[in-house]
C-alpha positions as CSV (number, residue, x, y, z in Angstrom):
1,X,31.4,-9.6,5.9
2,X,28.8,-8.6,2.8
3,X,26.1,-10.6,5.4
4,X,26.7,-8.0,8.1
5,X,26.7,-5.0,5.8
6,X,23.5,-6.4,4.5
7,X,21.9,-6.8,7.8
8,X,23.1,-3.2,8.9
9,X,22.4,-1.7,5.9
10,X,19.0,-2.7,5.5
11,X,18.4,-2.6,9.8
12,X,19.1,1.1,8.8
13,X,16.9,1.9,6.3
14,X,14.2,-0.1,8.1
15,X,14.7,2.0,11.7
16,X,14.8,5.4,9.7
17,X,12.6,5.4,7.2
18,X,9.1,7.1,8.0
19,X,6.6,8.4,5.9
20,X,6.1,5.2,3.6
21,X,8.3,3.6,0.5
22,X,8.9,6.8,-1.4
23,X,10.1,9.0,1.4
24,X,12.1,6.2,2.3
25,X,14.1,5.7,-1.3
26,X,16.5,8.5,-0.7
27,X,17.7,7.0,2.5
28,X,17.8,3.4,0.2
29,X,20.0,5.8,-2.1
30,X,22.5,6.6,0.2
31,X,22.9,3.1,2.5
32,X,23.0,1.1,-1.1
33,X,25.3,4.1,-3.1
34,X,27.5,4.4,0.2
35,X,28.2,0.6,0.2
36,X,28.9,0.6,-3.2
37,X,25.9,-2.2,-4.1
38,X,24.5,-0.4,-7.2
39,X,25.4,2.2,-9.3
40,X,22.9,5.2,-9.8
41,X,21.8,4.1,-13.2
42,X,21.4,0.6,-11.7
43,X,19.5,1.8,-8.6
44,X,17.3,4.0,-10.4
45,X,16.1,0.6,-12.9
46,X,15.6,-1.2,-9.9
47,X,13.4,1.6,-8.1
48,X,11.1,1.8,-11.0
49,X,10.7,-2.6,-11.4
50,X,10.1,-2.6,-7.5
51,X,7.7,0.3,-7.9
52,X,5.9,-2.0,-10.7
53,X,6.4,-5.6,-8.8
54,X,3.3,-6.4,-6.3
55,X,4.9,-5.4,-2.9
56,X,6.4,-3.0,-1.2
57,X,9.2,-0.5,-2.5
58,X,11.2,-0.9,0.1
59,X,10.8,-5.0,0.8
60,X,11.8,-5.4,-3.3
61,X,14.7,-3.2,-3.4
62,X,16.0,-5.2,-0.4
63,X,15.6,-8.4,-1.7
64,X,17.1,-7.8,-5.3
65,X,20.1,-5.9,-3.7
66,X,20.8,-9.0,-0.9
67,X,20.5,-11.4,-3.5
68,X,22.4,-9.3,-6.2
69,X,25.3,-9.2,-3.6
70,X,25.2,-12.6,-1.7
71,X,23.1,-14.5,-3.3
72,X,19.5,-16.3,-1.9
73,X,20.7,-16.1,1.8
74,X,21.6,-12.3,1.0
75,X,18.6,-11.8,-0.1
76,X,16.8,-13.4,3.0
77,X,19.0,-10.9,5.6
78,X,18.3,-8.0,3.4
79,X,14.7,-8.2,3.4
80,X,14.2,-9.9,6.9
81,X,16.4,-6.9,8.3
82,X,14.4,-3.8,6.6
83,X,11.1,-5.6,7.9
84,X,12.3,-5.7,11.2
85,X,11.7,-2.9,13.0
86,X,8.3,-2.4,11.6
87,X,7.5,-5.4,12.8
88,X,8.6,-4.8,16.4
89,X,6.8,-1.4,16.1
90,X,3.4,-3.4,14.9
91,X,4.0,-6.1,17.8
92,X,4.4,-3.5,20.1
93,X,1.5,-1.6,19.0
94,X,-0.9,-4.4,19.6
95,X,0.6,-5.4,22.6
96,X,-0.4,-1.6,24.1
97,X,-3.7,-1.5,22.6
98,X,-4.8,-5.2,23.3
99,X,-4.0,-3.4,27.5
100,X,-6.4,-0.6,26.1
101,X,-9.3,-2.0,24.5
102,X,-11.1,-2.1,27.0
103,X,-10.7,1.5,28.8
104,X,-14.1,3.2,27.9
105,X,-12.2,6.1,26.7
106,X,-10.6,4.2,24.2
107,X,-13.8,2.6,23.0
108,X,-14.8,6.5,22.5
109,X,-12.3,7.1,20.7
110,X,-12.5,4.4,18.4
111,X,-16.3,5.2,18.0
112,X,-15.3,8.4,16.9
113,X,-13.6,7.3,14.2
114,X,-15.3,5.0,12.6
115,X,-17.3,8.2,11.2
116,X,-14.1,10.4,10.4
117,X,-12.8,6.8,8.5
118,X,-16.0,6.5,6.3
119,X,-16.1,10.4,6.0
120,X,-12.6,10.2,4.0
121,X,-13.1,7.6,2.0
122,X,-16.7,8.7,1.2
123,X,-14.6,12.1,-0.1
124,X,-11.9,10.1,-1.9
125,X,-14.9,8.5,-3.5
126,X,-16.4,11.9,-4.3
127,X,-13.0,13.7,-5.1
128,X,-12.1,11.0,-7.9
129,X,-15.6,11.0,-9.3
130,X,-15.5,14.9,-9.9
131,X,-12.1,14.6,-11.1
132,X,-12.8,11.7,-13.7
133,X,-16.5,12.4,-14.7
134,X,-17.6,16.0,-14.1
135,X,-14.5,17.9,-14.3
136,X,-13.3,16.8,-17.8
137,X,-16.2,17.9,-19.1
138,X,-15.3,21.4,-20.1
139,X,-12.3,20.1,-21.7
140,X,-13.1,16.2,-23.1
141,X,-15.8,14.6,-23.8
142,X,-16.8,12.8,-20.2
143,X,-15.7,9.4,-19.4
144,X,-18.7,8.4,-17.3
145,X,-17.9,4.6,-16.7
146,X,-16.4,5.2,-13.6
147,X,-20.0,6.7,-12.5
148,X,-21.4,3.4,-13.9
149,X,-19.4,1.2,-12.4
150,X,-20.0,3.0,-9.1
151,X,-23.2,2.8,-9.3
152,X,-23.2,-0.8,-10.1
153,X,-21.3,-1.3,-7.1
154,X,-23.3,0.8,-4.8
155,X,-26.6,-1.4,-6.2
156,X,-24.7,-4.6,-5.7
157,X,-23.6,-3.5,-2.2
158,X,-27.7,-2.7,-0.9
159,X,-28.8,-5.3,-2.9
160,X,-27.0,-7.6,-1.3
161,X,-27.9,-6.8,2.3
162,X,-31.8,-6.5,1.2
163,X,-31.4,-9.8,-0.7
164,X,-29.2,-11.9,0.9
165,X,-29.6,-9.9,4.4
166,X,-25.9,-9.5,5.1
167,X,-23.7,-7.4,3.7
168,X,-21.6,-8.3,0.7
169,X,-17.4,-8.8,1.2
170,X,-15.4,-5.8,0.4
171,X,-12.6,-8.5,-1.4
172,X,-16.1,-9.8,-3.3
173,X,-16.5,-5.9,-4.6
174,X,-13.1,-5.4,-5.2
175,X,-13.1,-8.3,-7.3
176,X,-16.3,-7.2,-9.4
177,X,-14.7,-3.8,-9.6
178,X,-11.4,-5.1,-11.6
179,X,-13.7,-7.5,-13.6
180,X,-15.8,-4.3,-14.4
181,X,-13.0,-2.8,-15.2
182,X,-11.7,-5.1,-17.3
183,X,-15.0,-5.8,-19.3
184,X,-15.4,-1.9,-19.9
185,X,-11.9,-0.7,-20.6
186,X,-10.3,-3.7,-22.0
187,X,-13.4,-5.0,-23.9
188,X,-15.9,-2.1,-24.6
């Protein structure tokens, strides 16, 4: 019986919950408080080690909450059944769009954007910069190894493409960024 609450519990949350992990935890809330799972206090612990655990919110609460109940195969149903529908969804998506790649209008579209993408993260990039190297200025003392490291990356980046003539991994920067990190905030 716990199996089938499991499955339809976590089926559920997984059909219902839009909007990403945090929009989804009051609908967790009230399948996991309504079947008597966890307590509040409980709940609440577990929402703030699955926000700190790599993976999703929603995949970790699942997992600990099957297996708190019914053990490893509880735990298996649980997560398998919150993933579910988001993995119909995805299948379906590419299914459709696999059709519509090739439609010329779609192309267009997609060409389009590329440019609004890059805009966005180019103004992430901006926002976070004024936000951690600029705009503490009139209040701290500036903080401008953020600036360096971007600017190490940027130079990396180019230099890479004029150097090596292609253009260097995003995971490869990523990587240099957290070591960067690491050397200037852990070490310096």
């Amino acid at each position: 019986m716990i199996y089938l609450e499991l499955f339809v519990g976590f089926l559920t949350v997984g059909l219902f919950s839009f909007g990403g992990a945090y929009a989804a935890i009051p609908l967790i809330r009230d399948v996991v408080l309504s079947y008597g799972w966890l307590d509040e206090d409980t709940l609440t612990n577990m929402i703030a080690i699955s926000e700190s655990t790599p993976g999703p919110i929603m995949v970790n609460l699942a997992t600990y909450v099957g297996t708190s109940q019914a053990g490893v195969l509880g735990g298996i149903i649980a997560t398998f059944t919150v993933v579910l529908p988001a993995f119909f969804i995805i299948l379906l998506i590419m299914v459709l769009l696999r059709k519509m790649l090739g439609n010329k209008y779609v192309q267009a579209i997609l060409r389009g954007l590329k440019p609004c993408i890059t805009g966005i993260i180019a103004a992430t990039g901006c926002y976070m910069i004024w936000n951690n190297c600029v705009a503490p200025l009139c209040c701290r003392p500036a903080d401008l190894w953020p600036l360096f490291i971007t600017i190490i990356l940027a130079v990396l980046y180019f230099g890479s493409r004029k150097v090596l003539k292609k253009k260097m991994s995003p995971i490869m920067l990523i990587v240099v960024s957290a070591l960067l990190g690491v050397v200037v905030y852990g070490v310096v």
